[in-house]
Each structure stands twice: as structure tokens, then as C-alpha cells.
N, C-alpha and C positions, 0 to 999 in steps of 0.2 A: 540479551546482548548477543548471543549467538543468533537468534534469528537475522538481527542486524548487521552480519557481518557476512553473514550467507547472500542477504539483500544487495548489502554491496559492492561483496566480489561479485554475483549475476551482474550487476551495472557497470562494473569497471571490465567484465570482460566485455561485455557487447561493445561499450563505449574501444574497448581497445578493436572489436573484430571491424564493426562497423566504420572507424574512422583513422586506421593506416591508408595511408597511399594503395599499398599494395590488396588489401581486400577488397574495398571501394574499387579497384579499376577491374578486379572480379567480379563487382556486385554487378556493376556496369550502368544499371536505369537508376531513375528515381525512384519507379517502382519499384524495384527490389529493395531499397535503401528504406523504402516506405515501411512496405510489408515485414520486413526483417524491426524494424523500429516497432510497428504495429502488435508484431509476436510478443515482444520484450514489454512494452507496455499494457498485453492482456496479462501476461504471467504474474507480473508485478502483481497486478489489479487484484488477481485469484491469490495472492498470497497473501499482500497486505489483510483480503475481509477471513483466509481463511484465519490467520495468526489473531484479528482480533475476535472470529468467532471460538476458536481454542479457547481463549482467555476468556470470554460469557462462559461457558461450557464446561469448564475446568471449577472457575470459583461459583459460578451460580448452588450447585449442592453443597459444597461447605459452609458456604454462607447462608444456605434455607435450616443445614445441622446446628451450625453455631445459635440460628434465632431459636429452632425448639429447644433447646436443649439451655433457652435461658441466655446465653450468653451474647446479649446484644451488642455490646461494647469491642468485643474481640470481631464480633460479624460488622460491625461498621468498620475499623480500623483493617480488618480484608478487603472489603468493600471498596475504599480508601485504595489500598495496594493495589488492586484487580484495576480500577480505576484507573488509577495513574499510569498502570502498566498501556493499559488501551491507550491511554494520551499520547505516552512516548511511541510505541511503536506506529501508529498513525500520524506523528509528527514526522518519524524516519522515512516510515514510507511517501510521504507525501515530497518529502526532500529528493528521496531518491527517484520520484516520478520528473519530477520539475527539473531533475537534471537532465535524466535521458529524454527529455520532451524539449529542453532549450538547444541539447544538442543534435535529436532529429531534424527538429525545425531549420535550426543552421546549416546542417546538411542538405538537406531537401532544397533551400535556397539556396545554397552554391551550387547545385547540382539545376538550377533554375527552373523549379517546381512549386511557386508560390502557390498553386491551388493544392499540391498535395500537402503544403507546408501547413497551409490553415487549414485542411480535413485533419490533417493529425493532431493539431494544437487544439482543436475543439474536441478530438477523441479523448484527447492529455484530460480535457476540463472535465469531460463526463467523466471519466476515470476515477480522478480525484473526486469528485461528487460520487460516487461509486462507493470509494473508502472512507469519504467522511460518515456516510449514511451507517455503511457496515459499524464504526464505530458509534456515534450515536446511537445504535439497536442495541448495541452488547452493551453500553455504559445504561441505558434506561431499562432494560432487563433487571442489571443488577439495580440499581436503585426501585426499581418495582418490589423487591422484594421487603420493602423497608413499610411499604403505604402502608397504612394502617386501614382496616375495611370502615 
């Protein structure tokens, strides 16, 4: 929850720097409005896979302790938590990309830059392929540890 709320006060202030009146006529190009959207959308990127690599990282040795030590039942029902936890925070992140990416786009197009509008909107989609994969990695990590040889 606290990662989530770090996520997005970062988005609600960009959203607030980048689209006053008064910033925007600081920022002055579409390039700058690009670049400055472009920054916000790598940080995201590097947070959302590092927050769901933390969570591989964190429960993977508890949950390799829990199976030698016998206790397979408490190591699934982690498994399960660790899990779920990756789901959510990769849902959040992916909410909070898809905002600052509808609201770049719509900038960038007022500011009437439809080609930097779709460089970004396709930077948005790798992005988010970015964070899906990072999660996909860290949930089949932990389920790796379950196969049976």
C-alpha cells in the first residue's frame, strides 16, 4: 500500500507540473512536454519491475525454508500472498502508466504533435510489456519452486 501511494503522489504531481497553464507555457515545445512525460514514464517503468522484483526476492527464500523444513502448506498459502501481492501492485502500476500515457498523449496533441503523440503511446505499450514480463518472471520464479523434479 505504501508503494502505491508513492506511485501515485509521483503521477499526480507530474500530472499537476506538466499540465497547469502556467508550467506548460514554461515548458514551451512539444519536445519538452515529450521528454519530461518520457522521464515519468522510465521511472515508473524502473519501479513498477523493481517493486515486483523485491517481492520474488523477499518471499523466494522463505518459501525454498518453509518446503525443506516440511512445511509445504504454509509455503503455498506464501506463495499465494507473494502472488497476489505481484498481481496487485502490477495492476496499480499499469493503472497509473495508462493514466500519465492518456494524459501525455492529449498533451502532446494539443500542443499538435501527433507524431510525438504516437512515439510515446507506443513507448506507453513497450513499457507496460516491460512490467507485465517483470511480473510474469517473479510470479514463475515463485511457482518454480513448487515443480517437482
Amino acid at each position: 500500500m505504501f508503494r502505491r501511494s508513492i506511485l501515485s503522489g509521483s503521477l499526480a504531481l507530474l500530472v499537476f507540473s506538466l499540465f497547469t497553464t502556467n508550467q506548460v507555457q514554461a515548458q514551451g515545445s512539444a519536445g519538452e512536454v515529450f521528454r519530461a512525460c518520457q522521464h515519468e514514464l522510465e521511472k515508473l517503468t524502473r519501479e513498477c519491475v523493481a517493486a515486483n522484483h523485491h517481492v520474488a526476492e523477499f518471499c523466494i527464500p522463505r518459501i525454498r525454508e518453509l518446503l525443506e523444513n516440511g512445511q509445504r502448506e504454509r509455503a503455498l498459502r506464501l506463495a499465494r500472498r507473494c502472488i497476489h501481492q505481484i498481481e496487485r501492485q502490477t495492476h496499480n502500476c499499469l493503472d497509473d502508466m495508462s493514466h500519465l500515457c492518456r494524459r501525455c498523449v492529449h498533451r502532446l496533441l494539443e500542443l499538435g504533435a501527433p507524431e510525438l503523440a504516437e512515439r510515446f503511446r507506443h513507448n506507453c505499450h513497450v513499457a507496460a510489456g516491460v512490467v507485465r514480463e517483470s511480473a510474469r518472471r517473479a510470479i514463475h520464479a515463485i511457482r518454480d519452486l513448487f515443480d517437482e523434479p
